[in-house]
C-alpha positions as CSV (number, residue, x, y, z in Angstrom):
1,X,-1.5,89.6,221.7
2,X,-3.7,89.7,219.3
3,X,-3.1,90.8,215.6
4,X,-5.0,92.8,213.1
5,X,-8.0,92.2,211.3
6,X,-8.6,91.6,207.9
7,X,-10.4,95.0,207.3
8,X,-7.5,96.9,208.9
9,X,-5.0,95.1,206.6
10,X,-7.3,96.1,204.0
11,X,-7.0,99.9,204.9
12,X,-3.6,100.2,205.7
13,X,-2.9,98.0,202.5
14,X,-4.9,100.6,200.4
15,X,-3.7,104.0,202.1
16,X,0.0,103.1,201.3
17,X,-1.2,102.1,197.6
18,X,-2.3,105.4,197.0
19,X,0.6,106.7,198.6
20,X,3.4,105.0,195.8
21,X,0.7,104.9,192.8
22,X,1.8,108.1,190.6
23,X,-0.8,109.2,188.4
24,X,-0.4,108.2,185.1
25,X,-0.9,111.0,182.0
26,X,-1.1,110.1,178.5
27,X,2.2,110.5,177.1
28,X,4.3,109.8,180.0
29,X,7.4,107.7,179.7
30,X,7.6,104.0,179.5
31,X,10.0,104.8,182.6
32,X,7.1,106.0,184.7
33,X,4.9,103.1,183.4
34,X,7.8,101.1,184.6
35,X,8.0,102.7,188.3
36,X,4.7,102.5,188.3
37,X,4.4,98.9,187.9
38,X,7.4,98.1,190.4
39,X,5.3,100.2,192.8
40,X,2.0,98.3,192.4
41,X,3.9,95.2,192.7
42,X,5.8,96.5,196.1
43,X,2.3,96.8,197.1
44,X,1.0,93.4,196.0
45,X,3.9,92.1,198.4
46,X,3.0,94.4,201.5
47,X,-0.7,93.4,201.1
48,X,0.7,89.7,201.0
49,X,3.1,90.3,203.8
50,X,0.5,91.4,206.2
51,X,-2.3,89.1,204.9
52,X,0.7,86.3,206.2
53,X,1.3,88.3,209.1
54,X,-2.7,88.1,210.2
55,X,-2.5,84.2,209.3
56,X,0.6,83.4,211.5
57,X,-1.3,85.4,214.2
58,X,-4.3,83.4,214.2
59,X,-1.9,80.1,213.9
60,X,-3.2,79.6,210.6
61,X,-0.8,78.3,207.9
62,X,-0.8,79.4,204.2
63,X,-1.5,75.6,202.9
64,X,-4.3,75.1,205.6
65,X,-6.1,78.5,204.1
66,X,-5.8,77.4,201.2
67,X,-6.4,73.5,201.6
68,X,-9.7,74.5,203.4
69,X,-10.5,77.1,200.7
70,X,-10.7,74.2,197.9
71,X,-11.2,71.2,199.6
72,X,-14.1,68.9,197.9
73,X,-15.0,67.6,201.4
74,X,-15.7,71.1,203.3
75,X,-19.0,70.6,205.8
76,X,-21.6,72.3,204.2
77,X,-20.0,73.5,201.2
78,X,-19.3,76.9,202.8
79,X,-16.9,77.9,199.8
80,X,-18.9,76.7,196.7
81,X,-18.7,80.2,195.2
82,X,-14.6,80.6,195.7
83,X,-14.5,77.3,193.9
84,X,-17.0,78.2,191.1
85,X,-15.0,81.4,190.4
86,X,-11.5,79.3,191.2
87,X,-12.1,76.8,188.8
88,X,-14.4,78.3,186.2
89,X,-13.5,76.9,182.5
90,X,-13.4,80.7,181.0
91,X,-11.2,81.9,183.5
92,X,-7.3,81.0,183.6
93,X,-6.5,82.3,186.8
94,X,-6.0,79.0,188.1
95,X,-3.8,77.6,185.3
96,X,-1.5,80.4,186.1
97,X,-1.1,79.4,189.7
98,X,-0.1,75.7,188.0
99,X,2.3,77.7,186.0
100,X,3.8,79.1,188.5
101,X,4.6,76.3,190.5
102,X,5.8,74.4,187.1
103,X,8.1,77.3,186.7
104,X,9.5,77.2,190.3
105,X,12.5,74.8,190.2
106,X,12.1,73.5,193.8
107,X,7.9,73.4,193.0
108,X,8.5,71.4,190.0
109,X,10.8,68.6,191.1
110,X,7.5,68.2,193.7
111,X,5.4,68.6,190.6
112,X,6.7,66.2,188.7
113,X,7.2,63.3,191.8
114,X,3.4,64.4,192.2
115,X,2.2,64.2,188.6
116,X,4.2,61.1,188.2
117,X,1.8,58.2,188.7
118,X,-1.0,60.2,187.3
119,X,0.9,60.8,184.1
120,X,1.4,57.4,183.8
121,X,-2.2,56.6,184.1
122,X,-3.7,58.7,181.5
123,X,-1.2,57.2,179.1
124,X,-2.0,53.5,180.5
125,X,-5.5,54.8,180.2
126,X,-5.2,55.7,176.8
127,X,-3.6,52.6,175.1
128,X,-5.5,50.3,176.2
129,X,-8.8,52.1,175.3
130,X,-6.6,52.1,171.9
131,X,-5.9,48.4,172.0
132,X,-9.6,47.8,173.1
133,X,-10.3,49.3,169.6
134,X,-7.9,47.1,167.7
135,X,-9.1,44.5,169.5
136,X,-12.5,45.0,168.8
137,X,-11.7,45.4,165.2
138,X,-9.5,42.0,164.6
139,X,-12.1,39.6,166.0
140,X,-12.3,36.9,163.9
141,X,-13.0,33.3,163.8
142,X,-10.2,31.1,162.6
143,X,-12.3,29.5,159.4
144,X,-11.6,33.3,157.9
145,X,-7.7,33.4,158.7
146,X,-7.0,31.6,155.1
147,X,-3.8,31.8,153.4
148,X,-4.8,34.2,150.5
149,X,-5.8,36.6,154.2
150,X,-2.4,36.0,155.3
151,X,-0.8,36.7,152.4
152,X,-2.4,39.8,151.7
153,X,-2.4,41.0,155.2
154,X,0.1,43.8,156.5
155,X,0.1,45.8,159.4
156,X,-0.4,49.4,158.1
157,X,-3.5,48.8,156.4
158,X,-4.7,47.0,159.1
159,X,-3.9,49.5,161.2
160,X,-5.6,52.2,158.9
161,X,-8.7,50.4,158.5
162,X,-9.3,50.8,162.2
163,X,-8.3,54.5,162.5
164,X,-11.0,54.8,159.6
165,X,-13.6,53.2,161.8
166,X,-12.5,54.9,164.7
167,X,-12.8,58.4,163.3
168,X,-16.3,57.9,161.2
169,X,-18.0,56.1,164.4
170,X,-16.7,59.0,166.6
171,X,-18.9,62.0,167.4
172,X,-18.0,65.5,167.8
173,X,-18.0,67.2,171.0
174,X,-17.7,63.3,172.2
175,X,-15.1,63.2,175.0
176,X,-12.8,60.6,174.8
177,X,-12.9,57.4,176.9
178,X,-9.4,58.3,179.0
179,X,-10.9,61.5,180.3
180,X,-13.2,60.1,182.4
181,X,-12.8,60.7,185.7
182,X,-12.4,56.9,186.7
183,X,-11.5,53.8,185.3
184,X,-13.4,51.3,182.9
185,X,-15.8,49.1,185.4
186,X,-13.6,46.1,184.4
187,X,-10.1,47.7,184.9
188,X,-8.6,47.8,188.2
189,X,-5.8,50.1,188.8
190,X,-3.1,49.1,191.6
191,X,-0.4,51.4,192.7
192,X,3.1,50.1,193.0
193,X,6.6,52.0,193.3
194,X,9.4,52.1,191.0
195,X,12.2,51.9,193.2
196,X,13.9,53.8,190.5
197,X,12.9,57.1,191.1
198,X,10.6,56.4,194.0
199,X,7.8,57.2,192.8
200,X,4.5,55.2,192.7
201,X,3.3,53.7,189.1
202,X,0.3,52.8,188.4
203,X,0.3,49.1,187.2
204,X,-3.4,47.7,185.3
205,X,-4.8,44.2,185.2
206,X,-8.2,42.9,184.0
207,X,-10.8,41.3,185.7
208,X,-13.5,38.8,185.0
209,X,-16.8,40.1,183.7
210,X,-18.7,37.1,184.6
């Protein structure tokens, strides 16, 4: 048997909305604001329930709506514009999805076993592009390491001097390096587990550049 279509949803959806909605005068109570809102939200979850209804009757799941909806890989690119609007930078729409599910105790222990391994990188990420800089910044031959420079030498102001180079040689509007959407040409990233909490970690090594 076959269930309804999307435009009937739509209708019936819309007929009972008008049907709950009061309308709203100036000066009414917060009370009627406050039915009002409980209404429009009983309404959200009826267009919901049906829109679930019409999925489960075209053995469709939720996830594999969505997944197709969003996915990079989609032949021909037949949802560019849902993902344009999706995952526009002025709109927050989407960030409040990912603040739902962070809010959702069950969602976020997945969360957090998701974001786990990717956490870790961005921080990997980011202190070696910081050690890169010190490194940079300490290269010296060994005729200059004298005993007056070790004498004088102490961590904080070696420390300083580099922030001071790093923030007069950086740019404004420059990303920085660990935002990049992959990995320096010359780091390889390799994917272990932590038995610990069973989750993978990302683990970095360098390679020859010659």
């Amino acid at each position: 048997m076959s269930g309804p279509t999307l435009d009937e949803i739509h209708q019936l959806a819309d007929v009972t909305a008008s049907q709950l909605a009061p309308s709203l005068m100036p000066g009414q109570s917060q009370t009627k604001a406050a039915e009002f809102e409980a209404q429009s939200a009983s309404v959200l979850q009826q267009k919901v329930k049906k829109t679930l209804d019409f999925l489960s009757s075209i053995d469709l799941t939720l996830l594999d709506f969505f997944s197709a909806l969003v996915s990079p890989w989609n032949s021909g690119n037949v949802f560019t514009d849902f993902q344009k609007h999706l995952f526009c930078s002025s709109s927050k729409r989407f960030e409040g999805l990912l603040d739902l599910l962070w809010s959702h105790p069950k969602a976020n222990k997945k969360f957090m076993n998701w974001m786990y391994p990717h956490g870790l990188r961005l921080v990997l990420d980011r202190v070696y592009d910081e050690m890169d800089n010190v490194k940079e910044h300490f290269s010296m031959t060994s005729s200059l390491v004298t005993p007056e420079f070790l004498s004088s030498w102490n961590i904080q102001d070696a420390l300083s001097a580099v922030n001071t180079a790093k923030t007069s040689a950086s740019r404004p509007g420059t990303d920085h390096p660990h935002h990049s959407q992959s990995p320096s040409p010359h780091r390889v990233w390799a994917i272990g587990t932590d038995q610990d909490n069973l989750a993978q970690v990302p683990q970095t090594f360098d390679l020859p550049l010659t």
